[in-house]
Biopython code that builds the backbone (N, CA, C, O; Angstrom):
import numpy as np
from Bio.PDB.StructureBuilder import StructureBuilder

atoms = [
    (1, "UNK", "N", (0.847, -1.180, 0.000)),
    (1, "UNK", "CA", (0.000, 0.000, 0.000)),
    (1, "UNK", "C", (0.889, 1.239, 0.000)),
    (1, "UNK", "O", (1.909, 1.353, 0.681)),
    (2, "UNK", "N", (0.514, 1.938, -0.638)),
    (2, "UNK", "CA", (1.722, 3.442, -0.915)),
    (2, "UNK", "C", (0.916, 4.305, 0.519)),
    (2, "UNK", "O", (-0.128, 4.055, 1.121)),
    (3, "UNK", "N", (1.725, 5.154, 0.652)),
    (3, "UNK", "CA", (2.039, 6.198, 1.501)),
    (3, "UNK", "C", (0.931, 7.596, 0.778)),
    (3, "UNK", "O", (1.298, 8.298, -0.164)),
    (4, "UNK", "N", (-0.128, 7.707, 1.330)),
    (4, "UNK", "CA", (-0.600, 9.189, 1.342)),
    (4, "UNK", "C", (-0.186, 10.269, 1.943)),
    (4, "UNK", "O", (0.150, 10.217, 3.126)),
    (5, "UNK", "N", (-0.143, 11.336, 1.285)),
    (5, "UNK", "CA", (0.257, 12.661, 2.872)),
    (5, "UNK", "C", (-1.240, 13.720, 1.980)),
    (5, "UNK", "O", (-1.775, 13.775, 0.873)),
    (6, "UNK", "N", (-1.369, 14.456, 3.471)),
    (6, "UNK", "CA", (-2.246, 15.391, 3.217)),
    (6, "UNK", "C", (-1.765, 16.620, 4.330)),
    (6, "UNK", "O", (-1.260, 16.620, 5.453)),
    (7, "UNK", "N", (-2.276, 17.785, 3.237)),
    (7, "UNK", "CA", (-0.997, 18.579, 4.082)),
    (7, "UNK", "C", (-2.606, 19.510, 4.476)),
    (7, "UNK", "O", (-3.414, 20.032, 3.708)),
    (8, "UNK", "N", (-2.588, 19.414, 6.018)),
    (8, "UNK", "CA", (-3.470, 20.191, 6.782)),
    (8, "UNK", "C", (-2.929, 21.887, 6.926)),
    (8, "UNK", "O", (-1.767, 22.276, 6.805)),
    (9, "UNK", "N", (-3.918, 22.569, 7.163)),
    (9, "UNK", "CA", (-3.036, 23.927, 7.452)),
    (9, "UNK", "C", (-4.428, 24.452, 8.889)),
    (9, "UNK", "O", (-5.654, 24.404, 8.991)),
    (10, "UNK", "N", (-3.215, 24.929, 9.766)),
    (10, "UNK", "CA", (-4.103, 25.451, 11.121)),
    (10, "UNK", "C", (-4.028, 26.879, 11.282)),
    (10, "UNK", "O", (-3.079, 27.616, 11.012)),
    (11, "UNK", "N", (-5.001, 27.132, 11.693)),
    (11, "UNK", "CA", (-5.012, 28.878, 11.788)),
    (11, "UNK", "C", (-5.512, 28.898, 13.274)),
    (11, "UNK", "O", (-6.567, 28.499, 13.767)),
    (12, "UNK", "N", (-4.825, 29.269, 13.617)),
    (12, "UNK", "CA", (-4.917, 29.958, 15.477)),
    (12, "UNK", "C", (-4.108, 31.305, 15.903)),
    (12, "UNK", "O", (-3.433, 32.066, 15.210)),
    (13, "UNK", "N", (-4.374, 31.324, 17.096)),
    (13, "UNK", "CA", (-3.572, 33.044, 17.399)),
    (13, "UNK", "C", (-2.699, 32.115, 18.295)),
    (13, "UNK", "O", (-2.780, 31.113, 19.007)),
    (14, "UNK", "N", (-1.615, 33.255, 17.732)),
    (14, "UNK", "CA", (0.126, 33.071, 17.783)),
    (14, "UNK", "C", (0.327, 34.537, 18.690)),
    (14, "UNK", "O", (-0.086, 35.658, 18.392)),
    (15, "UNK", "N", (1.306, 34.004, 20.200)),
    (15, "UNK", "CA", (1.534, 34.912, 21.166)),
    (15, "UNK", "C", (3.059, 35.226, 20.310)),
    (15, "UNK", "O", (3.936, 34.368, 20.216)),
    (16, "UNK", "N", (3.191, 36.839, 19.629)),
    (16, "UNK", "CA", (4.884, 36.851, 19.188)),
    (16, "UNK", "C", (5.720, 37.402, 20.640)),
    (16, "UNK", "O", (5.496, 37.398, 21.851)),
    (17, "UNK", "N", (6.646, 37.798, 19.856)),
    (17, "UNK", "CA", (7.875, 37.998, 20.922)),
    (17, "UNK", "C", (7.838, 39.713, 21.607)),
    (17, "UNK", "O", (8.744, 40.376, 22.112)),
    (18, "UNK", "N", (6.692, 39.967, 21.412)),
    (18, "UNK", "CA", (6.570, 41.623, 22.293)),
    (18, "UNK", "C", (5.335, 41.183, 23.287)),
    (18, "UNK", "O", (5.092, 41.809, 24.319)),
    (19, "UNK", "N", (4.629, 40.108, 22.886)),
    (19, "UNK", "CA", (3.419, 39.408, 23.647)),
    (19, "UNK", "C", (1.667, 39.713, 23.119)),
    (19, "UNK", "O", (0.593, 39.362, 23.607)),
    (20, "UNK", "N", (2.070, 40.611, 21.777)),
    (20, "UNK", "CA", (0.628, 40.865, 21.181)),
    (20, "UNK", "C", (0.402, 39.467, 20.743)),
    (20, "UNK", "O", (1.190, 38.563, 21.019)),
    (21, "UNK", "N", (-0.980, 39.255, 19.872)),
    (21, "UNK", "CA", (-1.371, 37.990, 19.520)),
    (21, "UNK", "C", (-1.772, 38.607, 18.077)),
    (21, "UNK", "O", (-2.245, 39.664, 17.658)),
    (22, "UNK", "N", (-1.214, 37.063, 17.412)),
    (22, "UNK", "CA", (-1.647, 37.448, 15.629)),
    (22, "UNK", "C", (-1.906, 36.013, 15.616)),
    (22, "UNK", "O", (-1.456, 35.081, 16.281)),
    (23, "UNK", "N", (-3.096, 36.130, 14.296)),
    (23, "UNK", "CA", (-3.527, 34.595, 13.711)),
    (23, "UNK", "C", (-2.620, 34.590, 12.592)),
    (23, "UNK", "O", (-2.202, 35.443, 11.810)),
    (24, "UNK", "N", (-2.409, 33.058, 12.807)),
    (24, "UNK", "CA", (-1.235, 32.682, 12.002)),
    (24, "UNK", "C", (-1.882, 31.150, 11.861)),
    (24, "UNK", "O", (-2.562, 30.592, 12.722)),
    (25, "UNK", "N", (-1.385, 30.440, 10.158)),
    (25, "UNK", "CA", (-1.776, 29.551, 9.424)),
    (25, "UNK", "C", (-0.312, 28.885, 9.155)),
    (25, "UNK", "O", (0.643, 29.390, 8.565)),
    (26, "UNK", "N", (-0.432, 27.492, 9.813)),
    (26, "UNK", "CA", (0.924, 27.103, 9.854)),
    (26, "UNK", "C", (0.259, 25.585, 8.609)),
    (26, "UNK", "O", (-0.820, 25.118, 8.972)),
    (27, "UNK", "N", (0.858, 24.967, 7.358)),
    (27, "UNK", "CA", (1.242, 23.634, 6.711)),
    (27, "UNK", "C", (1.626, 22.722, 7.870)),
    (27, "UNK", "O", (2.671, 22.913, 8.491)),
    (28, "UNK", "N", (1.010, 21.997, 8.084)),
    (28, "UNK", "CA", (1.218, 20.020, 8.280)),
    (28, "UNK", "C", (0.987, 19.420, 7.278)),
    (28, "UNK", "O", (0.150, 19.767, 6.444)),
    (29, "UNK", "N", (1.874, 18.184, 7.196)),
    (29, "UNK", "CA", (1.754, 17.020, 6.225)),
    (29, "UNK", "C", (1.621, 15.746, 7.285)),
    (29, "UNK", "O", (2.464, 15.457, 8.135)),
    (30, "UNK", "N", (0.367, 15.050, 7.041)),
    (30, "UNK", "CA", (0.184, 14.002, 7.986)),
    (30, "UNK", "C", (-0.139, 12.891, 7.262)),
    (30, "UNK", "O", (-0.942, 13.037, 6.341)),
    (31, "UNK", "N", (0.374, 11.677, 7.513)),
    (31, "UNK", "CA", (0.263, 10.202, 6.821)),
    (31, "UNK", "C", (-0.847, 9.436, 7.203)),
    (31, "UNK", "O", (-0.711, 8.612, 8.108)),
    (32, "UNK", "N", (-1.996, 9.598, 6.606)),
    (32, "UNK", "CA", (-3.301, 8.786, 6.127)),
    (32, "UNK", "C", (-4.105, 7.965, 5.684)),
    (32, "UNK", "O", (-4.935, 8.798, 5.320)),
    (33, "UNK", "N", (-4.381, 7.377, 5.514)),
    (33, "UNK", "CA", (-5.252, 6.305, 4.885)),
    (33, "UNK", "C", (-6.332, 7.515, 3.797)),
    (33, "UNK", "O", (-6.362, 7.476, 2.567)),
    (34, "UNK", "N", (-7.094, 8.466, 4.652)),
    (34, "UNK", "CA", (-8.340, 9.241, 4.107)),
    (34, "UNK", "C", (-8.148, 10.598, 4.881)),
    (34, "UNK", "O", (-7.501, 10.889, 5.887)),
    (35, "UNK", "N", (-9.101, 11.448, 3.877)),
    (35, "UNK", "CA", (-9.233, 13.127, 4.912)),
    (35, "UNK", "C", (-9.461, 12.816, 5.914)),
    (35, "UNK", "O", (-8.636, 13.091, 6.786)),
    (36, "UNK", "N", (-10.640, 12.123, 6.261)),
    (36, "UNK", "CA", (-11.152, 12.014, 7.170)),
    (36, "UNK", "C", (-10.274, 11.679, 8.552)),
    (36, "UNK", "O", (-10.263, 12.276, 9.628)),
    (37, "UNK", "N", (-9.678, 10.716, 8.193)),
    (37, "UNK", "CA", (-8.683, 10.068, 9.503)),
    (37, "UNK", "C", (-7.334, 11.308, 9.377)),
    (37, "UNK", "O", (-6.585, 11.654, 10.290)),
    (38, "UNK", "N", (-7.340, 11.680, 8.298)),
    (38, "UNK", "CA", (-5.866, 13.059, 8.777)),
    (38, "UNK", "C", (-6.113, 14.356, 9.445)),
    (38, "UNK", "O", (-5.283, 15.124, 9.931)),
    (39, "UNK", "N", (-7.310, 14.456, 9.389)),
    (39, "UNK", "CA", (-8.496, 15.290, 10.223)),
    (39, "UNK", "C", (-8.485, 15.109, 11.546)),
    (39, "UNK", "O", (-8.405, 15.975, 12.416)),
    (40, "UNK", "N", (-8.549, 14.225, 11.636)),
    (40, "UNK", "CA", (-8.494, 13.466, 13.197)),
    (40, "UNK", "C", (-7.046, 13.713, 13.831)),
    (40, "UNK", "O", (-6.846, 14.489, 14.765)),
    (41, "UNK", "N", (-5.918, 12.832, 13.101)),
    (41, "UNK", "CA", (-5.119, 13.251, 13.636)),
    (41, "UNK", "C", (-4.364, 13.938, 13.929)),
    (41, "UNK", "O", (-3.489, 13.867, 14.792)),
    (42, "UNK", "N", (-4.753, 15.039, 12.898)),
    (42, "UNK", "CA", (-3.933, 16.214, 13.008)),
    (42, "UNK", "C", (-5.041, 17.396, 14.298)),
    (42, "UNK", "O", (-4.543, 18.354, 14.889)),
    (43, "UNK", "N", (-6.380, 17.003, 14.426)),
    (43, "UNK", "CA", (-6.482, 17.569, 15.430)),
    (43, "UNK", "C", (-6.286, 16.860, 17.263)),
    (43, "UNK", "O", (-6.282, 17.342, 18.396)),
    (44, "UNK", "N", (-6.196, 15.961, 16.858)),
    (44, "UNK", "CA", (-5.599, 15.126, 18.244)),
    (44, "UNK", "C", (-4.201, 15.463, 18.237)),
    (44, "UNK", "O", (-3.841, 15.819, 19.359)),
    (45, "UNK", "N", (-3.140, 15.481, 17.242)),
    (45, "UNK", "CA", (-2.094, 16.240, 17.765)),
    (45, "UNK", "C", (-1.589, 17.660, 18.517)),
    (45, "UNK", "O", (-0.759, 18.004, 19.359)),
    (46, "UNK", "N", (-2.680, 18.292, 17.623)),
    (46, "UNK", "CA", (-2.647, 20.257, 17.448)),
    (46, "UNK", "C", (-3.547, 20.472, 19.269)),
    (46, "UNK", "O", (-3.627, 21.362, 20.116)),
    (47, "UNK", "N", (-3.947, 19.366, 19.129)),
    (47, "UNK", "CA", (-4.521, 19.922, 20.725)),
    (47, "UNK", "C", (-4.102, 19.638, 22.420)),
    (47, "UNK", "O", (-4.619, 19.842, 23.518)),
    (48, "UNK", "N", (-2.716, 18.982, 21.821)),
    (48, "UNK", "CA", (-1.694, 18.827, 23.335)),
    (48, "UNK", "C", (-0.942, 20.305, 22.857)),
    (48, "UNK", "O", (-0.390, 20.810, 23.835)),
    (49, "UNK", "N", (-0.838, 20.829, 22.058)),
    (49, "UNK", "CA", (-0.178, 22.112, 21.776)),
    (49, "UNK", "C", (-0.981, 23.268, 21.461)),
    (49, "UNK", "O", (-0.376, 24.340, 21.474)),
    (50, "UNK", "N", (-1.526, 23.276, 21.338)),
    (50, "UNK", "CA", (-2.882, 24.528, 21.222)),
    (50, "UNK", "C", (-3.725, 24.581, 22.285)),
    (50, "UNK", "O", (-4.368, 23.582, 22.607)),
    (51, "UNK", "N", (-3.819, 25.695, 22.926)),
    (51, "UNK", "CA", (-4.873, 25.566, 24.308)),
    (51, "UNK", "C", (-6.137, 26.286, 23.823)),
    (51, "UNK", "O", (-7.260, 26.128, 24.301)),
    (52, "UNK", "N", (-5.780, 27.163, 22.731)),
    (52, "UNK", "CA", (-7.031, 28.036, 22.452)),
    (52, "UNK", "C", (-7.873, 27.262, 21.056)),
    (52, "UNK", "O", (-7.514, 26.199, 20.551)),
    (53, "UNK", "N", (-8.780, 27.900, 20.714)),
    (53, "UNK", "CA", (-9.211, 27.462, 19.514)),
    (53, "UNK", "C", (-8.906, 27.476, 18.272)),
    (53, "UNK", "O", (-8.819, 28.568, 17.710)),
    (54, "UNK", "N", (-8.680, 26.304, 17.571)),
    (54, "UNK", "CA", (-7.801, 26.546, 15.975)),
    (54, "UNK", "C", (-8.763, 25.910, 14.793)),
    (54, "UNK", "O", (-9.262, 24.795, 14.946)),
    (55, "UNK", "N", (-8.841, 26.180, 14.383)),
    (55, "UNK", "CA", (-9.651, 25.828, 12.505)),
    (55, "UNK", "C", (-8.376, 25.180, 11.256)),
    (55, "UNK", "O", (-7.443, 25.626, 10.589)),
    (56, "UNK", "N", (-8.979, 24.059, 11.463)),
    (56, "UNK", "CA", (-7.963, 23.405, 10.180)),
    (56, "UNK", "C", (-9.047, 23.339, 8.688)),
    (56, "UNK", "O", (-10.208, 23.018, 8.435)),
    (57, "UNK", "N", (-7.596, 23.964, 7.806)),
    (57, "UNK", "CA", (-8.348, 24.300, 6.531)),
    (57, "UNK", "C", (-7.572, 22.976, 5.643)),
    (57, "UNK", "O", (-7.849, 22.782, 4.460)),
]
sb = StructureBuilder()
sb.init_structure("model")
sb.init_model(0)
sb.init_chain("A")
sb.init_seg("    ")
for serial, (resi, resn, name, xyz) in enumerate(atoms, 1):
    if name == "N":
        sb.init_residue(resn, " ", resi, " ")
    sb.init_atom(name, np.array(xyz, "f"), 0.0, 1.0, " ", f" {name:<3s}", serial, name[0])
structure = sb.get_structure()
């Protein structure tokens, strides 16, 4: 079986280095079977690291 990638992109607010907040859209590439399941895991990952709310496009 070959290797899928699907490259997720997350948009959440990003604390920069003066401490304002900007939304920022970061590329993941995650290894899949279907959208559906890279969906999943890319939000079961993004959410031990994201405390606030993020939208994957």
């Amino acid at each position: 079986m070959s290797t899928i990638w699907y490259e997720c992109k997350i948009k959440y607010r990003k604390t920069d280095e003066t401490g304002g907040q900007k939304i920022t859209t970061e590329p993941y590439l995650v290894d899949a079977l279907s959208y559906t399941e890279a969906e999943k895991r890319i939000n079961e990952e993004m959410a031990a690291y994201i405390s606030e709310e993020f939208k994957i496009t």
